[in-house]
mmCIF file as Biopython writes it, N, C-alpha, C and O atoms, coordinates in Angstrom:
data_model
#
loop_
_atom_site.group_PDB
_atom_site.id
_atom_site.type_symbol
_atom_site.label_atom_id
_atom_site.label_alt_id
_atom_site.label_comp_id
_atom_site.label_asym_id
_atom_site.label_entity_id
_atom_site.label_seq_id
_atom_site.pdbx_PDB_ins_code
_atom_site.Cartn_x
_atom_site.Cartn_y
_atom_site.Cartn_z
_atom_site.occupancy
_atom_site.B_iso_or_equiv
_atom_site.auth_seq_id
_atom_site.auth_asym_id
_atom_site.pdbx_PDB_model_num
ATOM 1   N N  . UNK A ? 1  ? 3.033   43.619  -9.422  1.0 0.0 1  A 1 
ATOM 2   C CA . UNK A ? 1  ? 3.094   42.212  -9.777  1.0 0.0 1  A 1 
ATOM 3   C C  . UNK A ? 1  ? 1.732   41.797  -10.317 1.0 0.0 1  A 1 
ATOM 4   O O  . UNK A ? 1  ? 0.808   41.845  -9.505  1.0 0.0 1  A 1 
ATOM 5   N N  . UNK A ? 2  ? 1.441   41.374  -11.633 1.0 0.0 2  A 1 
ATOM 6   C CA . UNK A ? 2  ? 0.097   40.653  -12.067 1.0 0.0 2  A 1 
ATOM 7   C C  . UNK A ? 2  ? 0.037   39.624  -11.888 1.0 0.0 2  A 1 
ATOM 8   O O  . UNK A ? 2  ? 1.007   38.920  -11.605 1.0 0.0 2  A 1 
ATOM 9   N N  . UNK A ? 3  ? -1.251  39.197  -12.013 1.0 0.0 3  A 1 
ATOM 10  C CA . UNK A ? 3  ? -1.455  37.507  -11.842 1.0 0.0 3  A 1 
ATOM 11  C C  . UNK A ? 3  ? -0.569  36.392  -12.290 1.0 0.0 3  A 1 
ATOM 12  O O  . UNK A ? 3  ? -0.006  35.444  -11.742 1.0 0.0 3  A 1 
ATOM 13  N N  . UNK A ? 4  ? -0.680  36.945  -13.674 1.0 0.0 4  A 1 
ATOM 14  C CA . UNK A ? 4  ? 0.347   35.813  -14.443 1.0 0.0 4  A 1 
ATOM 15  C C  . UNK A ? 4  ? 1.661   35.332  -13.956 1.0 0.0 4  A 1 
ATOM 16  O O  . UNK A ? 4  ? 2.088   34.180  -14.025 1.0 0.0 4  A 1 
ATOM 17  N N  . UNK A ? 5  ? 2.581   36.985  -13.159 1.0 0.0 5  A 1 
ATOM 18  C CA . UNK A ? 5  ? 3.646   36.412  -12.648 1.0 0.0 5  A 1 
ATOM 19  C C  . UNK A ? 5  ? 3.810   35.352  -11.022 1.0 0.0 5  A 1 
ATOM 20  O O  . UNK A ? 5  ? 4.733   34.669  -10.578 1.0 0.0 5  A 1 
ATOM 21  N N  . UNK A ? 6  ? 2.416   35.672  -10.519 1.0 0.0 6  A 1 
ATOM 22  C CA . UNK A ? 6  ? 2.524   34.529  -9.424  1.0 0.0 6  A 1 
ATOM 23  C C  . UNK A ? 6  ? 2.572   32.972  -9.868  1.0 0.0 6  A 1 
ATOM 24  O O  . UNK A ? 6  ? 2.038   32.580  -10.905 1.0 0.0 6  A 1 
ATOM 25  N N  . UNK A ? 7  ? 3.133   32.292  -9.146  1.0 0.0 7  A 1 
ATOM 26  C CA . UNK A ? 7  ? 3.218   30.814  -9.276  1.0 0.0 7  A 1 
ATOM 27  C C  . UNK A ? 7  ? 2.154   30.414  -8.754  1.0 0.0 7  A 1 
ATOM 28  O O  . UNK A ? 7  ? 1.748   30.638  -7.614  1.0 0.0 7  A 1 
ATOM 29  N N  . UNK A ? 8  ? 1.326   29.368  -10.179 1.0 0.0 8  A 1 
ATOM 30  C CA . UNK A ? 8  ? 0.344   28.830  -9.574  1.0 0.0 8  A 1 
ATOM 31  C C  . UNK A ? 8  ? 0.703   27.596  -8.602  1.0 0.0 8  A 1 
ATOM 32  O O  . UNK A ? 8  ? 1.761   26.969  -8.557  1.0 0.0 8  A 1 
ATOM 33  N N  . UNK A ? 9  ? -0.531  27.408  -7.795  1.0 0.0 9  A 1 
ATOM 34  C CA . UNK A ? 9  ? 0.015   26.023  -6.664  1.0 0.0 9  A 1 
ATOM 35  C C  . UNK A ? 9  ? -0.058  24.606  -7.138  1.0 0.0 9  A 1 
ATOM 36  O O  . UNK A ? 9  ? -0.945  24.109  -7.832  1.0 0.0 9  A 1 
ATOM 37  N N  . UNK A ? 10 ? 1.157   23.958  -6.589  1.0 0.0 10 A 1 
ATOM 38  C CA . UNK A ? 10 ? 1.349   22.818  -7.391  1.0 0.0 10 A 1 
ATOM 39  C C  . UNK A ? 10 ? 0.378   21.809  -6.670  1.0 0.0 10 A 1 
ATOM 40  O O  . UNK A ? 10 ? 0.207   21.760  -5.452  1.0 0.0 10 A 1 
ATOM 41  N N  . UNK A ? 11 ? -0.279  20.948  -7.689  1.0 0.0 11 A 1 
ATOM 42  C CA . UNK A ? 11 ? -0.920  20.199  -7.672  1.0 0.0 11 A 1 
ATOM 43  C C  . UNK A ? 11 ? -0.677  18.546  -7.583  1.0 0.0 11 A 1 
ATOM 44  O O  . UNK A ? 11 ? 0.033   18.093  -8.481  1.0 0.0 11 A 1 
ATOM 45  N N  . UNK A ? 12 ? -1.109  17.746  -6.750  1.0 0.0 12 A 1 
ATOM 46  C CA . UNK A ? 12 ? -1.045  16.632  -6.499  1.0 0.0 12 A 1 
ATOM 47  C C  . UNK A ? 12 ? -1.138  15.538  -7.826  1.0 0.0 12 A 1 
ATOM 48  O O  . UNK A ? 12 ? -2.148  15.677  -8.517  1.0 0.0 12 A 1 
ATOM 49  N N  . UNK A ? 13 ? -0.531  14.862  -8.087  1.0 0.0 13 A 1 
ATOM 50  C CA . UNK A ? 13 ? -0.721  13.633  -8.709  1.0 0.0 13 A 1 
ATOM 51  C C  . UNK A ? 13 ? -1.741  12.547  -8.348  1.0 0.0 13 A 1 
ATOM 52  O O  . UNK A ? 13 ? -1.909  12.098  -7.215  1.0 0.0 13 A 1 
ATOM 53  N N  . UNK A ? 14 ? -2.346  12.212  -9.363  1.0 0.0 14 A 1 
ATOM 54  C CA . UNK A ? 14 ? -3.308  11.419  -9.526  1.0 0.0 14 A 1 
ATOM 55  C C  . UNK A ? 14 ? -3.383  10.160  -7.995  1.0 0.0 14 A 1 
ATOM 56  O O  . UNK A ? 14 ? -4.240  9.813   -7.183  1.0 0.0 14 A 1 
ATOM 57  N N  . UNK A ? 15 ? -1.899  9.827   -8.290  1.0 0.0 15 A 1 
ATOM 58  C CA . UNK A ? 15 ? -2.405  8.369   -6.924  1.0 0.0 15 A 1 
ATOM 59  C C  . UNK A ? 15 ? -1.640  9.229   -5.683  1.0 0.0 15 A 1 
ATOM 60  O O  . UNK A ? 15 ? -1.458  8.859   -4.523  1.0 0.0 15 A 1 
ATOM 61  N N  . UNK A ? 16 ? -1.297  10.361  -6.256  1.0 0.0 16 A 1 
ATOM 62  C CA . UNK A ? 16 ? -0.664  10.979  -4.558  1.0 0.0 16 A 1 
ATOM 63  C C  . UNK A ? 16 ? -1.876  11.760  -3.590  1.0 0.0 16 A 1 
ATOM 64  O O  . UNK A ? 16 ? -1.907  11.898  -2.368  1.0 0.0 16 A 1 
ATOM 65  N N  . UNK A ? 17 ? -3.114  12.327  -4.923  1.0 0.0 17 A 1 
ATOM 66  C CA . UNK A ? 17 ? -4.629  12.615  -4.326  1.0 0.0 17 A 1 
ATOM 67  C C  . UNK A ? 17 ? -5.211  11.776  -3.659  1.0 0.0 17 A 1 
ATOM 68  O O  . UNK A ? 17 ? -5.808  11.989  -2.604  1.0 0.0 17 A 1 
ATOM 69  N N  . UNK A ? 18 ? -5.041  10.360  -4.426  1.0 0.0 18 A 1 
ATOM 70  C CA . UNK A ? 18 ? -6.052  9.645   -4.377  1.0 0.0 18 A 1 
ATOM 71  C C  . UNK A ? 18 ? -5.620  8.179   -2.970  1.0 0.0 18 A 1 
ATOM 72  O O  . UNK A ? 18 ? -6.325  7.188   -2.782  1.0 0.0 18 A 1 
ATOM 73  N N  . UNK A ? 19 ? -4.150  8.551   -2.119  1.0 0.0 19 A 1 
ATOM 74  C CA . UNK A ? 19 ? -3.639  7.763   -1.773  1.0 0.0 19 A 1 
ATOM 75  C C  . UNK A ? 19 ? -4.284  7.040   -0.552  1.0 0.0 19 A 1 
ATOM 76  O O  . UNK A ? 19 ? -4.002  5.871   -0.290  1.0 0.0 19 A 1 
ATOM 77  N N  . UNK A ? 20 ? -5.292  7.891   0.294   1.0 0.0 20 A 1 
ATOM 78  C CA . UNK A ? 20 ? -6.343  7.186   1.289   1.0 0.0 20 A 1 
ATOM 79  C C  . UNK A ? 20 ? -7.118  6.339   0.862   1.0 0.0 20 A 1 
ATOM 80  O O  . UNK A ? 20 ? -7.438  5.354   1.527   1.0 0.0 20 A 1 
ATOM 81  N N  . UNK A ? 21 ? -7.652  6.641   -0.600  1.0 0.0 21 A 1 
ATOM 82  C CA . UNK A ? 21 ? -8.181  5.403   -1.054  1.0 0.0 21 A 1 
ATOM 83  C C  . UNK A ? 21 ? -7.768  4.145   -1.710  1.0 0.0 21 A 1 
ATOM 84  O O  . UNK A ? 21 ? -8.471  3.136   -1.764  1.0 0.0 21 A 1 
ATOM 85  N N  . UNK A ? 22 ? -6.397  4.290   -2.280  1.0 0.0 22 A 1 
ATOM 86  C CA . UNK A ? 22 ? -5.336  3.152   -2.402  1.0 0.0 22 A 1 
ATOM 87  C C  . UNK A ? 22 ? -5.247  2.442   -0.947  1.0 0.0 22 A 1 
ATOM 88  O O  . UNK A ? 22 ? -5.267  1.212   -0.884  1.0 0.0 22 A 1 
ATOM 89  N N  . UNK A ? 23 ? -5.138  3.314   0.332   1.0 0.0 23 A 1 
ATOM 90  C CA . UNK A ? 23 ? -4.717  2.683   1.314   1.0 0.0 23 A 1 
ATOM 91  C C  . UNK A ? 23 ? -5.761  1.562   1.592   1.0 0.0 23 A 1 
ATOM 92  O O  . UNK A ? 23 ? -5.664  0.355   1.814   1.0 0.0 23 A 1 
ATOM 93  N N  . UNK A ? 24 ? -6.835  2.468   1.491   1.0 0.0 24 A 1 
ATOM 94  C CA . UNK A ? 24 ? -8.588  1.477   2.149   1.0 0.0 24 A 1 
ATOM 95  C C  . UNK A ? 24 ? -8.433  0.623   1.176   1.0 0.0 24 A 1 
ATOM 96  O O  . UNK A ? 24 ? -7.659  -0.087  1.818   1.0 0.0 24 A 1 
ATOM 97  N N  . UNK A ? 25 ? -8.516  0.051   0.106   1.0 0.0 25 A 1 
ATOM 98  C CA . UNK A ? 25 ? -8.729  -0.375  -0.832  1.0 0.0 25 A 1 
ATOM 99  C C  . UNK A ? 25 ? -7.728  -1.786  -0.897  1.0 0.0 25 A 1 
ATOM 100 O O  . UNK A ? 25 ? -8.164  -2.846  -1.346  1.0 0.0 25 A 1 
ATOM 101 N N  . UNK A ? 26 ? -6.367  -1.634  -0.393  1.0 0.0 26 A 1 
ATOM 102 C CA . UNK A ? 26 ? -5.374  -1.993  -0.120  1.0 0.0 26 A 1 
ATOM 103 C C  . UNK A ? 26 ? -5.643  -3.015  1.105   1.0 0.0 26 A 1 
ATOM 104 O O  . UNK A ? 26 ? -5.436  -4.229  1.098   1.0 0.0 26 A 1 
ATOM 105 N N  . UNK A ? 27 ? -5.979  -2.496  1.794   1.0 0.0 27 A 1 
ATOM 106 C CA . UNK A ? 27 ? -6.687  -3.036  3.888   1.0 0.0 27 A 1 
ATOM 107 C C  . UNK A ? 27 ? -7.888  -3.965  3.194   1.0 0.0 27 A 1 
ATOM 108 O O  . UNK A ? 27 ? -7.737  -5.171  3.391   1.0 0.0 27 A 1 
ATOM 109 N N  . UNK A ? 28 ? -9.152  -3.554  2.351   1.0 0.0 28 A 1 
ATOM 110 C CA . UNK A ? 28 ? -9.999  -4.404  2.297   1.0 0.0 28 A 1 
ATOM 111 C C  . UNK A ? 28 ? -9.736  -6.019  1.140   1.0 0.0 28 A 1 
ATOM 112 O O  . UNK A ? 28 ? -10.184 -7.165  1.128   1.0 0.0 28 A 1 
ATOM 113 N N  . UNK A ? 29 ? -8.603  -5.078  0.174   1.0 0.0 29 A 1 
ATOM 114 C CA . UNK A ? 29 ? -8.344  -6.465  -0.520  1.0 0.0 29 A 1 
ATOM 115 C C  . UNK A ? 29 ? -7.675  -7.828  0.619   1.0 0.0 29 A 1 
ATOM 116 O O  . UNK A ? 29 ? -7.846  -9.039  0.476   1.0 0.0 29 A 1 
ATOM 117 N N  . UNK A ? 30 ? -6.968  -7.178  1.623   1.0 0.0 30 A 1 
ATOM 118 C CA . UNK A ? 30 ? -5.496  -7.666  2.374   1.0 0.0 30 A 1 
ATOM 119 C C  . UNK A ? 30 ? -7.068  -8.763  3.157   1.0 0.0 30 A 1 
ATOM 120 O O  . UNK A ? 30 ? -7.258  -9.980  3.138   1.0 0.0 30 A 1 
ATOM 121 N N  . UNK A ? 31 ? -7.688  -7.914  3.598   1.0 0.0 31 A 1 
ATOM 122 C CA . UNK A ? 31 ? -8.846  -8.650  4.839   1.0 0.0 31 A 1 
ATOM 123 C C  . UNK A ? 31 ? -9.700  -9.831  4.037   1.0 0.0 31 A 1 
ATOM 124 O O  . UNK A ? 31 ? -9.850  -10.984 4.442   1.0 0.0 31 A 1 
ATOM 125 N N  . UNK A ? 32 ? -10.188 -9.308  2.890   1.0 0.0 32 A 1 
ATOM 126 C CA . UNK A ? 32 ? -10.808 -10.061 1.652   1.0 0.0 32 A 1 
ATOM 127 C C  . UNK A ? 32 ? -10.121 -11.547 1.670   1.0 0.0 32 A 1 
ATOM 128 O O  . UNK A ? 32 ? -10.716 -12.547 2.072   1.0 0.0 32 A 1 
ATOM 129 N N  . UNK A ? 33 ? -8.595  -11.543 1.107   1.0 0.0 33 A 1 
ATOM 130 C CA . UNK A ? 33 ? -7.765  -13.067 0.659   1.0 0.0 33 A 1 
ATOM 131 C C  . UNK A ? 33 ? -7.778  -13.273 1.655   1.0 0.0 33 A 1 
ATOM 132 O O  . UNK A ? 33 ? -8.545  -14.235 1.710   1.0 0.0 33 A 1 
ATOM 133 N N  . UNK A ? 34 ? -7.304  -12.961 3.116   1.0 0.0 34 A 1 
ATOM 134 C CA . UNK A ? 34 ? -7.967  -13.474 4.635   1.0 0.0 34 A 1 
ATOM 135 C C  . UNK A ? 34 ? -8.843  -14.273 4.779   1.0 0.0 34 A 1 
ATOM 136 O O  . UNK A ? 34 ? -8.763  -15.482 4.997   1.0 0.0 34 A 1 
ATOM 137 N N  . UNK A ? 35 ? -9.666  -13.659 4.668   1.0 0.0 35 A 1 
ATOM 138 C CA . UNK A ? 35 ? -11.416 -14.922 4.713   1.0 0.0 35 A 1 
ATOM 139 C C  . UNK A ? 35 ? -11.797 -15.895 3.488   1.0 0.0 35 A 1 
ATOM 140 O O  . UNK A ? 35 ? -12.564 -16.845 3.644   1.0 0.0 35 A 1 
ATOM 141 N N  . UNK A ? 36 ? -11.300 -15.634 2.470   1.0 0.0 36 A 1 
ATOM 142 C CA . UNK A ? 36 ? -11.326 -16.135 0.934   1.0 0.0 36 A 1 
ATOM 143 C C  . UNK A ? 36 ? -10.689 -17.155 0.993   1.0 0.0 36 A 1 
ATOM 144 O O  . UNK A ? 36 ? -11.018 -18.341 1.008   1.0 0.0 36 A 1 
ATOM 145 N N  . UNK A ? 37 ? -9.739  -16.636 1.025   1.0 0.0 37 A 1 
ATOM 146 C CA . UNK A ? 37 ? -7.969  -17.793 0.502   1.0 0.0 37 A 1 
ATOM 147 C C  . UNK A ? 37 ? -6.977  -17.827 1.527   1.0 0.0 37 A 1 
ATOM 148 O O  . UNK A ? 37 ? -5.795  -17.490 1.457   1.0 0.0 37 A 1 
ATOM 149 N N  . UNK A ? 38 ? -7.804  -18.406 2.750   1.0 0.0 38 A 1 
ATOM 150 C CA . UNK A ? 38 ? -6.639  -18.718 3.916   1.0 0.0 38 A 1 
ATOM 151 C C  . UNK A ? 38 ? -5.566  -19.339 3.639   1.0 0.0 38 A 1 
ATOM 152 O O  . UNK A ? 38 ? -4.497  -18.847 3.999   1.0 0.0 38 A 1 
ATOM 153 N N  . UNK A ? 39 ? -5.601  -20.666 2.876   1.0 0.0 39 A 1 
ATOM 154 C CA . UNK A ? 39 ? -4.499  -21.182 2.060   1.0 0.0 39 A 1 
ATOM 155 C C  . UNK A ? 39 ? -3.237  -20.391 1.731   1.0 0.0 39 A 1 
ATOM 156 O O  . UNK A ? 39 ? -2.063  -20.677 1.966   1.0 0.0 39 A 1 
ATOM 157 N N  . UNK A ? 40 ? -3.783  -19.296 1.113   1.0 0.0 40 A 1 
ATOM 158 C CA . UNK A ? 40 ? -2.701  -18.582 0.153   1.0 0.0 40 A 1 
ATOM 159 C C  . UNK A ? 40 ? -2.270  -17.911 1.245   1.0 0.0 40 A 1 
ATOM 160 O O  . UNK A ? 40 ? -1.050  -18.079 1.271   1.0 0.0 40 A 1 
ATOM 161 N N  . UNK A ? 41 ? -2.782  -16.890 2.645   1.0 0.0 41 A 1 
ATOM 162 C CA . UNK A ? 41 ? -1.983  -16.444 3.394   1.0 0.0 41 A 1 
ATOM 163 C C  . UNK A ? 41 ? -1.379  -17.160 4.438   1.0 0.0 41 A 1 
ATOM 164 O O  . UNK A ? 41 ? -0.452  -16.814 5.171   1.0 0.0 41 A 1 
ATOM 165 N N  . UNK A ? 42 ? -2.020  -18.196 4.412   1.0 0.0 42 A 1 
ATOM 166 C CA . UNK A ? 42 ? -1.073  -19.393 5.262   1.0 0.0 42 A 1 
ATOM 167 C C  . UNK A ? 42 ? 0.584   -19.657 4.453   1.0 0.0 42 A 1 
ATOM 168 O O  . UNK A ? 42 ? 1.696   -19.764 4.970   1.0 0.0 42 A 1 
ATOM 169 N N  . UNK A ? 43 ? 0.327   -19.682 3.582   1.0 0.0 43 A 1 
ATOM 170 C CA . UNK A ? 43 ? 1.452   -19.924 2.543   1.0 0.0 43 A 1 
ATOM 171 C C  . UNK A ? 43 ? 2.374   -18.923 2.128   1.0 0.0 43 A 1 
ATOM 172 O O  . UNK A ? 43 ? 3.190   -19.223 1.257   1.0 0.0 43 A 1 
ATOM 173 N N  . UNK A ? 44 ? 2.370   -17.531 2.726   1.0 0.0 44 A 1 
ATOM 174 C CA . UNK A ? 44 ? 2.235   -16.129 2.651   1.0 0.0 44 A 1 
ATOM 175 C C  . UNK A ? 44 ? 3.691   -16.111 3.903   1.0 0.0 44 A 1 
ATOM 176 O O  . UNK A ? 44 ? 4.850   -15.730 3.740   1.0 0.0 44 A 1 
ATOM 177 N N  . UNK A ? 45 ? 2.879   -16.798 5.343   1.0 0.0 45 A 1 
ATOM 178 C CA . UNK A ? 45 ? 3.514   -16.399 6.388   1.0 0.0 45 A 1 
ATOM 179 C C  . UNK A ? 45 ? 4.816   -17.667 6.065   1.0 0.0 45 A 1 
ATOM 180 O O  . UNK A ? 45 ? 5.894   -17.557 6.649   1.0 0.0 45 A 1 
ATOM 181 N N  . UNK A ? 46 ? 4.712   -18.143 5.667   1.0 0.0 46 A 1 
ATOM 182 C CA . UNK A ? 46 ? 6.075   -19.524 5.422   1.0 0.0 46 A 1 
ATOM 183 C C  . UNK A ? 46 ? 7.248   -18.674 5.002   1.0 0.0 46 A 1 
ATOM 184 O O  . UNK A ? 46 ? 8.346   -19.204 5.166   1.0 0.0 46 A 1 
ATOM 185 N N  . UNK A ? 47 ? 7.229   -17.340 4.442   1.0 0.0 47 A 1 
ATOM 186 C CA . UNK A ? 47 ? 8.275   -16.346 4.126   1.0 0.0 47 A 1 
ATOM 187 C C  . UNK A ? 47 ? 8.724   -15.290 5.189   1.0 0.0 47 A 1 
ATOM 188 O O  . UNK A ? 47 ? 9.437   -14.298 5.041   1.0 0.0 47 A 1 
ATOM 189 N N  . UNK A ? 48 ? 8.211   -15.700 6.114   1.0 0.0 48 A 1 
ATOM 190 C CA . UNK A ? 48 ? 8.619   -15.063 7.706   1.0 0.0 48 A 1 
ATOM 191 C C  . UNK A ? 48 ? 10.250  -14.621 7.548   1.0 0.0 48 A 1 
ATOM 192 O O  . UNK A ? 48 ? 10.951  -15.465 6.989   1.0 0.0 48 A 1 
ATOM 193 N N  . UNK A ? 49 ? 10.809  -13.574 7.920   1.0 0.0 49 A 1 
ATOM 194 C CA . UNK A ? 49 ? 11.891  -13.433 7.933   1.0 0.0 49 A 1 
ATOM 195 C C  . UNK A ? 49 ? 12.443  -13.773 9.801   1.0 0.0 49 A 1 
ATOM 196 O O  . UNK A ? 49 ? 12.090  -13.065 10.744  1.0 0.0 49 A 1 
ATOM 197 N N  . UNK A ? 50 ? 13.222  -14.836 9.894   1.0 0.0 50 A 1 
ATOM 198 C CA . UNK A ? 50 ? 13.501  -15.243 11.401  1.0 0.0 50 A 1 
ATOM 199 C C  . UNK A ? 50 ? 12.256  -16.107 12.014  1.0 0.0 50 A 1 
ATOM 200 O O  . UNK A ? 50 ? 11.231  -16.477 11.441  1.0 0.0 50 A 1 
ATOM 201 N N  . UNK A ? 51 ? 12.593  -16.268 13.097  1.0 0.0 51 A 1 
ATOM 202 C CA . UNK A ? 51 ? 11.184  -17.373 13.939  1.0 0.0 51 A 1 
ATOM 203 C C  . UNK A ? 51 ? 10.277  -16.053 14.393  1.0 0.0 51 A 1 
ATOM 204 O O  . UNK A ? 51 ? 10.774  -14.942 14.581  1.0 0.0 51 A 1 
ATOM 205 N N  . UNK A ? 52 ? 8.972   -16.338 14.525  1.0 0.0 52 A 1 
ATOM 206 C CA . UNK A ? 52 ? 7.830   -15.547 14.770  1.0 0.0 52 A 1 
ATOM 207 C C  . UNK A ? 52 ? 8.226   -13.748 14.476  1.0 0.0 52 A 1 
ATOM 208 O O  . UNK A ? 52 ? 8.236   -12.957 15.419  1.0 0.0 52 A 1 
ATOM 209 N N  . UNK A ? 53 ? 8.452   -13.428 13.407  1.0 0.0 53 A 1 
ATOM 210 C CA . UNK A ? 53 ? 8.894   -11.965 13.342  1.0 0.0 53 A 1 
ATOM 211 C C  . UNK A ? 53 ? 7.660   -11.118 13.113  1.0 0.0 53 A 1 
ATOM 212 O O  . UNK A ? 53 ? 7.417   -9.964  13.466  1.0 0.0 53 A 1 
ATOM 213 N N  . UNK A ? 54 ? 6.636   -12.380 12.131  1.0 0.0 54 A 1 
ATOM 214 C CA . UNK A ? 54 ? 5.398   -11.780 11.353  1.0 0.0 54 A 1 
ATOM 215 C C  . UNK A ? 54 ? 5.967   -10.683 10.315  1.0 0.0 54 A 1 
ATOM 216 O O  . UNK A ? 54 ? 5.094   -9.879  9.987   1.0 0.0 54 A 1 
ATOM 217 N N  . UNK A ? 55 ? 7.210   -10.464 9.730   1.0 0.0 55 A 1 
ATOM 218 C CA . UNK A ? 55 ? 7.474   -9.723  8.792   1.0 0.0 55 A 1 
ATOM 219 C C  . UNK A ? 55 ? 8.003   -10.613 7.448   1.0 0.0 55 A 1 
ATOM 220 O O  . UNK A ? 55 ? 9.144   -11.060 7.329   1.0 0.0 55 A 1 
ATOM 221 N N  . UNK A ? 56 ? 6.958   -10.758 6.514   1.0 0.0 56 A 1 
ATOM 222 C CA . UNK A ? 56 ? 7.227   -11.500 5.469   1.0 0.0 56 A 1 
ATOM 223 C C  . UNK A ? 56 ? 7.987   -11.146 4.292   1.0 0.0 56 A 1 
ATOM 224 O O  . UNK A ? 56 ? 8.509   -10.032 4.337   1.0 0.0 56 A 1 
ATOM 225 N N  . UNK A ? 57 ? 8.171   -11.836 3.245   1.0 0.0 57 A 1 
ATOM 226 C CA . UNK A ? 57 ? 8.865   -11.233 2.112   1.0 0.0 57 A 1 
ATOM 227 C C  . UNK A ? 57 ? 8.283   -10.351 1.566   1.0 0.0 57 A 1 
ATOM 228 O O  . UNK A ? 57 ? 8.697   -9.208  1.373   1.0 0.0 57 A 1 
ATOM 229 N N  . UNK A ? 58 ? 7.052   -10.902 1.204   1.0 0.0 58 A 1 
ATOM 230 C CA . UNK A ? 58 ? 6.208   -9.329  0.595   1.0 0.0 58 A 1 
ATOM 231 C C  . UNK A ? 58 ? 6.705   -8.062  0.746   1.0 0.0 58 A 1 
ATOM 232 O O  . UNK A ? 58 ? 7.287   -7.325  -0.050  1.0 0.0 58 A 1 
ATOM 233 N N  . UNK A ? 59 ? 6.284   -7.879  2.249   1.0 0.0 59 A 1 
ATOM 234 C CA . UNK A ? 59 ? 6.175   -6.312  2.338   1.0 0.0 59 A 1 
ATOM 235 C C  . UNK A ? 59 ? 7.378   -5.678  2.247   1.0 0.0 59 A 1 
ATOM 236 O O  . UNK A ? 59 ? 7.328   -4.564  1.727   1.0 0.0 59 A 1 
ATOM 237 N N  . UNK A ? 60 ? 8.871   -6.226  2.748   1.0 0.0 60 A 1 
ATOM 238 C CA . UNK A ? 60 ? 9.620   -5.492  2.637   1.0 0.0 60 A 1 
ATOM 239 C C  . UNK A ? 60 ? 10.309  -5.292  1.100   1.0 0.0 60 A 1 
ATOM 240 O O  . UNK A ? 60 ? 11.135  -4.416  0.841   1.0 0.0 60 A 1 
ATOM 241 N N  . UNK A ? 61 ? 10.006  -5.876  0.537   1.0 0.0 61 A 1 
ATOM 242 C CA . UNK A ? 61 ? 10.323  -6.379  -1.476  1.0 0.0 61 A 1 
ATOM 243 C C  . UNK A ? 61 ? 9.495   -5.544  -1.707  1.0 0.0 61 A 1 
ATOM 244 O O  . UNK A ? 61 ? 10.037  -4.655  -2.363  1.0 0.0 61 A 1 
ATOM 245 N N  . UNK A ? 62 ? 8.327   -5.302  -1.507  1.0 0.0 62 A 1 
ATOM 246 C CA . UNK A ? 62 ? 7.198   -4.531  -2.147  1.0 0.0 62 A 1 
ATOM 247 C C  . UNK A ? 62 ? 7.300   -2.536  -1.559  1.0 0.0 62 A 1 
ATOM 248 O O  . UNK A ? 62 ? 6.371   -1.777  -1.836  1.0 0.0 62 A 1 
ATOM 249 N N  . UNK A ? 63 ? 8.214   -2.180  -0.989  1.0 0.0 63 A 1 
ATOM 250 C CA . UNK A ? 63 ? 8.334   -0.941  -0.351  1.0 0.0 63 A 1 
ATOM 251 C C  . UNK A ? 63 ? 9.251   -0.572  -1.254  1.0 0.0 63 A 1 
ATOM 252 O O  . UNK A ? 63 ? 9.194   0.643   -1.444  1.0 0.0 63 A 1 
ATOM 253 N N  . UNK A ? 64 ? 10.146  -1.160  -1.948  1.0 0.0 64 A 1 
ATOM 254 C CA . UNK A ? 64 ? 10.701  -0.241  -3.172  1.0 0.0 64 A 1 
ATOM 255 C C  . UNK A ? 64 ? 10.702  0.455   -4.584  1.0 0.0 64 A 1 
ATOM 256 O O  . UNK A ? 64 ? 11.651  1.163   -4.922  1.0 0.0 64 A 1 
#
């Protein structure tokens, strides 16, 4: 068997490499509009799904 016929190893995609730093990046923007623009996440939680669930529209709209 020569080289050529082994399969080289498949390689990650750009944001599938890079996805710990999407995550951090993701956490510091989220903490950022927190201290910034309380307003806007005050206005954020008004999309509560049920009384006190803390699960808003965002996130579950945004997972597909």
């Amino acid at each position: 068997m020569s080289v050529s016929d082994q399969a080289s190893p498949k390689r990650l995609a750009f944001f599938e490499r890079y996805l710990t730093v999407w995550v951090f990046l993701c956490m510091v923007i989220g903490v950022l509009l927190g201290k910034l623009a309380p307003a806007f996440t005050a206005s954020l939680s008004k999309f509560e799904f049920g009384r006190d669930s803390q699960v808003n529209v965002p996130s579950p709209c945004s997972s597909g």
